[in-house]
C-alpha positions in Angstrom: 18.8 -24.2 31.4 20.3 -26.6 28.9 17.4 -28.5 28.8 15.4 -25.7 27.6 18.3 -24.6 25.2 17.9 -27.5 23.4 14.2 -27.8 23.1 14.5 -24.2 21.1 17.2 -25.5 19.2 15.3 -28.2 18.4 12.2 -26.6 18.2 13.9 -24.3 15.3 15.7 -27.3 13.4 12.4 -28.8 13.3 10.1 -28.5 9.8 7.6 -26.2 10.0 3.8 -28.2 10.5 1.9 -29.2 7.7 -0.1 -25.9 6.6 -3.7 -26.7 6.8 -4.9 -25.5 2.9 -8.4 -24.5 4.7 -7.0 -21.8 6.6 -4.8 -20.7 4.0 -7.6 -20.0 1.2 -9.3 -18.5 4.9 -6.1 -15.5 4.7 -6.0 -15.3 1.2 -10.3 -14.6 1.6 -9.5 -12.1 4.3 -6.2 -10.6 2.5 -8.7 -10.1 -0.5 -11.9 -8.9 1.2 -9.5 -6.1 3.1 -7.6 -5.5 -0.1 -10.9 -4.6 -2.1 -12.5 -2.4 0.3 -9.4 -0.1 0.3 -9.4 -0.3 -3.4 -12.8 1.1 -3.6 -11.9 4.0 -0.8 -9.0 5.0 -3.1 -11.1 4.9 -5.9 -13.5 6.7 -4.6 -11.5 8.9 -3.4 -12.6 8.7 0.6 -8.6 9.0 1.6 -9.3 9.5 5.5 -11.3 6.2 5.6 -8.4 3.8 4.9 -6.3 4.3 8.0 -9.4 2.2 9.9 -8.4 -0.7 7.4 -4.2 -0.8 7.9 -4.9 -2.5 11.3 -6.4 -5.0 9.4 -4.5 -5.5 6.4 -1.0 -5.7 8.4 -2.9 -8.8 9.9 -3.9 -10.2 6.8 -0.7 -9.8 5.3 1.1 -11.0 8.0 -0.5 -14.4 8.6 -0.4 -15.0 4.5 3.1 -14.5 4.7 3.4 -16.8 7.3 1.6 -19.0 5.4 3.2 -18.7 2.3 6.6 -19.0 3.9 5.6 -22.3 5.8 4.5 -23.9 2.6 7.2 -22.7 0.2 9.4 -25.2 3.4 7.4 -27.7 3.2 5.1 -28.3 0.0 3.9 -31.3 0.8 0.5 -29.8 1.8 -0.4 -28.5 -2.1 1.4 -31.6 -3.7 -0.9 -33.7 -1.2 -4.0 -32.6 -1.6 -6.8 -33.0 -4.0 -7.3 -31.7 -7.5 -9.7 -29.5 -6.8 -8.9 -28.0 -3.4 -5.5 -27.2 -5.7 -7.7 -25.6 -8.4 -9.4 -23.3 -5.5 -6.2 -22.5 -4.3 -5.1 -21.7 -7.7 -8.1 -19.5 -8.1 -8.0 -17.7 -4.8 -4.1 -17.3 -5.5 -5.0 -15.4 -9.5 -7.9 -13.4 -7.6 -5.8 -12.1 -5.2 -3.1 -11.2 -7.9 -5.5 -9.3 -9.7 -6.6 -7.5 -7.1 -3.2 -6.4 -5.3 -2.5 -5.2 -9.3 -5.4 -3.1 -9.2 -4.7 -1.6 -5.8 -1.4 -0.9 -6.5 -2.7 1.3 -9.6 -5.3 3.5 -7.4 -2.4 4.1 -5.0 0.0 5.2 -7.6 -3.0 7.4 -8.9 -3.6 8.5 -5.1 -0.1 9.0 -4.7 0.3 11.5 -8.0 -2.3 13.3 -7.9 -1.6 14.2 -4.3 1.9 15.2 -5.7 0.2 17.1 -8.1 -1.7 19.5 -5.6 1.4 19.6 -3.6 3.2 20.5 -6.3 0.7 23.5 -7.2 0.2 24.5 -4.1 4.3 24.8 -3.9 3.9 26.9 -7.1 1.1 29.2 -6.0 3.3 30.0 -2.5 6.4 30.8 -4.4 4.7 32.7 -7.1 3.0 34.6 -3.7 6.4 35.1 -2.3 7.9 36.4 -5.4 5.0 39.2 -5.8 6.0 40.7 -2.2 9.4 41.7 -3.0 11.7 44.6 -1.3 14.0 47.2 -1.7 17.6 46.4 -2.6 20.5 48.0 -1.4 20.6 50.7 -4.2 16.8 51.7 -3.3 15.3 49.8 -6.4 12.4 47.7 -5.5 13.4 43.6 -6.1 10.5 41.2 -6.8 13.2 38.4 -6.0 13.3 35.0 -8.4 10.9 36.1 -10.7 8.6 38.6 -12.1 4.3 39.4 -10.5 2.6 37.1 -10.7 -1.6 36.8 -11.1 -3.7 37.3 -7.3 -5.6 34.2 -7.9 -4.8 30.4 -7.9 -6.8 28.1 -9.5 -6.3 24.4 -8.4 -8.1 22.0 -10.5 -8.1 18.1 -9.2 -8.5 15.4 -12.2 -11.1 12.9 -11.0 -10.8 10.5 -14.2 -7.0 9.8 -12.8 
């Protein structure tokens, strides 16, 4: 049991092994080829189609993290390695940047305009419930909050967002 004990202790002292720079511009490939294609389904607009991605991304993500984390201990990898396997990871590292920028704009866009429907949607019900008032206790009829409103709804979704 001690034996064991102290290999884990050990085992956790220990630096982490040298990160082979191969395999990490093969996650940051993988972290941007997910990242796109769910970009181009919020663009698009094809909502239901990203859930068959998160699977995938949470993977991605997590082994770059790893990654990341494993080289931000130990350095010695990048400051090792050759001029222009630095440049490609400098490359891959700016593309990937750029792209987790843009996908963070088409969720933000995703995110509001679903708000926005909500948020009319929200309006339209109360505007409903407002219309179908009662009697109060002095026999006068009550619309509630706020005057009749129109019968119809019109929602309207912004596409350019």
């Amino acid at each position: 049991m001690n034996a064991a004990f102290t290999a884990m202790t050990l085992a956790q002292e220990a630096p982490p092994p040298p990160v082979n720079l191969s395999r990490f511009v093969e996650v940051i490939d993988r972290l941007i080829d997910v990242l796109s294609r769910e970009t181009q389904l919020l663009e698009n607009r094809l909502l239901k189609e990203i859930g068959t991605l998160q699977t995938e991304k949470t993977m991605a993500s997590s082994d770059y993290v790893k990654l990341q984390t494993a080289l931000q201990q130990n350095p010695a990898p990048v400051n090792q390695a050759p001029e222009e396997q630095r440049s490609l990871l400098r490359e891959k590292m700016d593309a990937l940047q750029s792209l987790i920028s843009r996908n963070m704009l088409a969720l933000a866009s995703a995110v509001e305009a679903g708000e926005r429907v909500f948020k009319v949607i929200k309006d339209a019900v109360q505007s409903k419930r407002a219309e179908t008032g009662g009697y109060t206790a002095t026999g006068a009829f009550s619309y509630g909050v706020s005057t009749p409103k129109q019968d119809k709804v019109s929602i309207a979704v912004n596409r350019e967002i």
